[in-house]
C-alpha positions in Angstrom: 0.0 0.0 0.0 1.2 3.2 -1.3 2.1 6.0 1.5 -0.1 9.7 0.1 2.4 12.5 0.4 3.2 14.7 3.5 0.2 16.6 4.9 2.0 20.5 4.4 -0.4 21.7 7.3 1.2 19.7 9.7 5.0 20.6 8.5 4.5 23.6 9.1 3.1 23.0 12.4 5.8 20.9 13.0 8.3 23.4 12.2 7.0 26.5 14.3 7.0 23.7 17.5 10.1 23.7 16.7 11.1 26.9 16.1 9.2 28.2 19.3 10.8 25.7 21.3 14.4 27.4 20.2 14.2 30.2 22.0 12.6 28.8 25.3 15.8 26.0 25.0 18.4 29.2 24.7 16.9 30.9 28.0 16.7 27.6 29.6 20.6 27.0 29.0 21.3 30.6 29.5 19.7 30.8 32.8 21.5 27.4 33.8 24.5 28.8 32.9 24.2 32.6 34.7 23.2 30.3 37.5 26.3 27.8 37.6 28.5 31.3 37.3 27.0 32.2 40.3 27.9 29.4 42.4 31.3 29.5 40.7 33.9 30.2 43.4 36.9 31.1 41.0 35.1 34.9 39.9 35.0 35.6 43.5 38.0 34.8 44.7 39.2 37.1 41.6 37.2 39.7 42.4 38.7 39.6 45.9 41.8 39.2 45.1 41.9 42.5 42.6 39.8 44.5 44.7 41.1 43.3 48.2 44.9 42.3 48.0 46.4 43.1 44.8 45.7 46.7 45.2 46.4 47.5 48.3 49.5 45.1 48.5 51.0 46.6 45.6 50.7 50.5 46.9 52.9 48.3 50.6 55.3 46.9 48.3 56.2 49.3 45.9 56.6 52.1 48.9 58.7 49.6 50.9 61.1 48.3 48.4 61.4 51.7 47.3 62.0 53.6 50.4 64.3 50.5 51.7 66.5 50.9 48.9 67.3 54.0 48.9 67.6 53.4 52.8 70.2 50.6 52.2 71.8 52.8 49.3 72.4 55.7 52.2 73.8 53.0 54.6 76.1 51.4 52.4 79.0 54.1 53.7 78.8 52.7 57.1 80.8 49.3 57.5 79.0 46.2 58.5 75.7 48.2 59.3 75.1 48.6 55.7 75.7 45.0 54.8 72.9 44.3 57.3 70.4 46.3 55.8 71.1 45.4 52.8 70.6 41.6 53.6 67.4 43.0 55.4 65.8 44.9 52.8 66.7 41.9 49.8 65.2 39.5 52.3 61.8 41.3 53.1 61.4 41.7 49.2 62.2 38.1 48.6 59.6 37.7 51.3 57.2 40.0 49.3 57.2 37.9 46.3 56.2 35.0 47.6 53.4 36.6 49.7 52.5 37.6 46.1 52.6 34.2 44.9 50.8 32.9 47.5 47.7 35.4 47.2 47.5 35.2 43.3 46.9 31.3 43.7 43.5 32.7 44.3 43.4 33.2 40.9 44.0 29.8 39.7 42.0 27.1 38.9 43.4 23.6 40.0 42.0 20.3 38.4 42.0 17.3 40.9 45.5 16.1 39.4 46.8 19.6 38.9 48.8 21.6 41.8 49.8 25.2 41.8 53.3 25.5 42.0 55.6 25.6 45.2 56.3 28.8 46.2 60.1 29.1 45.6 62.7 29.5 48.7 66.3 29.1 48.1 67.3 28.8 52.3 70.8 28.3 51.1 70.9 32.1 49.6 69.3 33.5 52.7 71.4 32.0 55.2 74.7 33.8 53.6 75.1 37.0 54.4 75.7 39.9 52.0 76.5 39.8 49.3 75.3 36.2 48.3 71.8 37.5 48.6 72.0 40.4 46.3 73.7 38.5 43.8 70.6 35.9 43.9 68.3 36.5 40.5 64.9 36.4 42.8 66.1 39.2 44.9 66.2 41.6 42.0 63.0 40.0 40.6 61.0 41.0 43.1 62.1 44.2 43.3 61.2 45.0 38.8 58.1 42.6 39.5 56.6 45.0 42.0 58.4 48.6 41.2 58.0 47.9 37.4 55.6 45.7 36.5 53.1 44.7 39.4 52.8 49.1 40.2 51.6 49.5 36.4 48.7 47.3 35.9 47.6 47.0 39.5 45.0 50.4 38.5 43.8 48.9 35.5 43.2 45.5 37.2 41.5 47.5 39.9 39.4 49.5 37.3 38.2 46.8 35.5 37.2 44.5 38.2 35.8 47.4 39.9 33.4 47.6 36.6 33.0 43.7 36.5 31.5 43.9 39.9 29.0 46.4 39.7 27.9 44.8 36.4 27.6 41.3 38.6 24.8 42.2 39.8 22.7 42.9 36.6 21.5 38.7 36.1 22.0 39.1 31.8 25.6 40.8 32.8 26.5 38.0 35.4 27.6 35.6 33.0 29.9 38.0 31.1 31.3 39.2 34.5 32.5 36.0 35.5 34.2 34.9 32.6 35.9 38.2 32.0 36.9 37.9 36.1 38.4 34.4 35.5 40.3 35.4 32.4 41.6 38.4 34.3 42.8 36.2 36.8 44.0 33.5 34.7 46.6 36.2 32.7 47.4 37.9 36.7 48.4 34.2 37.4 50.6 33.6 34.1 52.2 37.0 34.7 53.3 36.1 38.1 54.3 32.6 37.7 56.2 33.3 34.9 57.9 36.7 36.3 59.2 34.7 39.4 60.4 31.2 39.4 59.1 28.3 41.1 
């Protein structure tokens, strides 16, 4: 028995079902997907990092290694004294870099067989006295990392995750916030980790 052809009537029902059901499947996704960026903790520990740490760490550090070096270049004339400050100073920025280190972590987002890297500590420099630990790479690292590099972008990182948060809180905008927070932080992460080793 011979099949009669396709009722068009019901194509075209068919195919407005369909279409209809498009947009509803879009929302559906999109709202599931705002929703899952909400309960993402990586944009919020971003956001807190930028507006929190980075920041205000970054105004510490670059006053500190600044004003200590020109402290330890004004007690270099005085025998001994001078080569202790000058071990003092290196160590607190070598210290300051991996407080940095530590903090940007927050950044990072670690599968279940993936670490972050070990903060780096080289206790054979830092137990010589000067001038072993001037000589030391990381030393003088830290200090172009946070009077170079770090003091530069730290008000356009602010600025922009300053805009990123008040746009959180508009639901079609959340989505878009959180992704631009976590690729913010992703690059903030690469910068570091790169910039000092580990």
């Amino acid at each position: 028995m011979n099949q009669g052809p396709e009722n068009p009537t019901m194509s075209k029902i068919e195919d407005q079902t369909h279409a209809n059901n498009k947009p509803r499947h879009y929302c559906a996704q999109f709202f599931s997907d705002t929703l899952d960026a909400a309960k993402d903790p990586l944009p919020w520990k971003c956001m807190l990092y930028f507006i929190f740490i980075s920041t205000p760490f970054s105004i510490f550090a670059y006053a500190w290694i600044l004003s200590t070096f020109f402290a330890a270049v004004g007690t270099s004339f005085i025998p001994f004294i001078g080569y202790f400050f000058w071990w003092l100073w290196a160590l607190s920025w070598r210290s300051l870099g991996r407080i940095e280190l530590l903090a940007v972590r927050l950044c990072h987002e670690t599968s279940s067989d993936e670490k972050p890297p070990e903060v780096y500590m080289d206790l054979s420099c830092e137990c010589k006295f000067f001038p072993s630990i001037l000589k030391d790479k990381y030393t003088w690292e830290c200090f172009a990392y946070f009077i170079f590099i770090k003091w530069f972008i730290a008000p356009f990182t602010l600025a922009s995750a300053l805009i990123l948060f008040v746009i959180w809180f508009f639901p079609p905008c959340l989505l878009l916030s959180s992704n631009c927070l976590k690729f913010l932080g992703k690059m903030q992460y690469k910068l570091t980790t790169k910039f000092f080793p580990n």
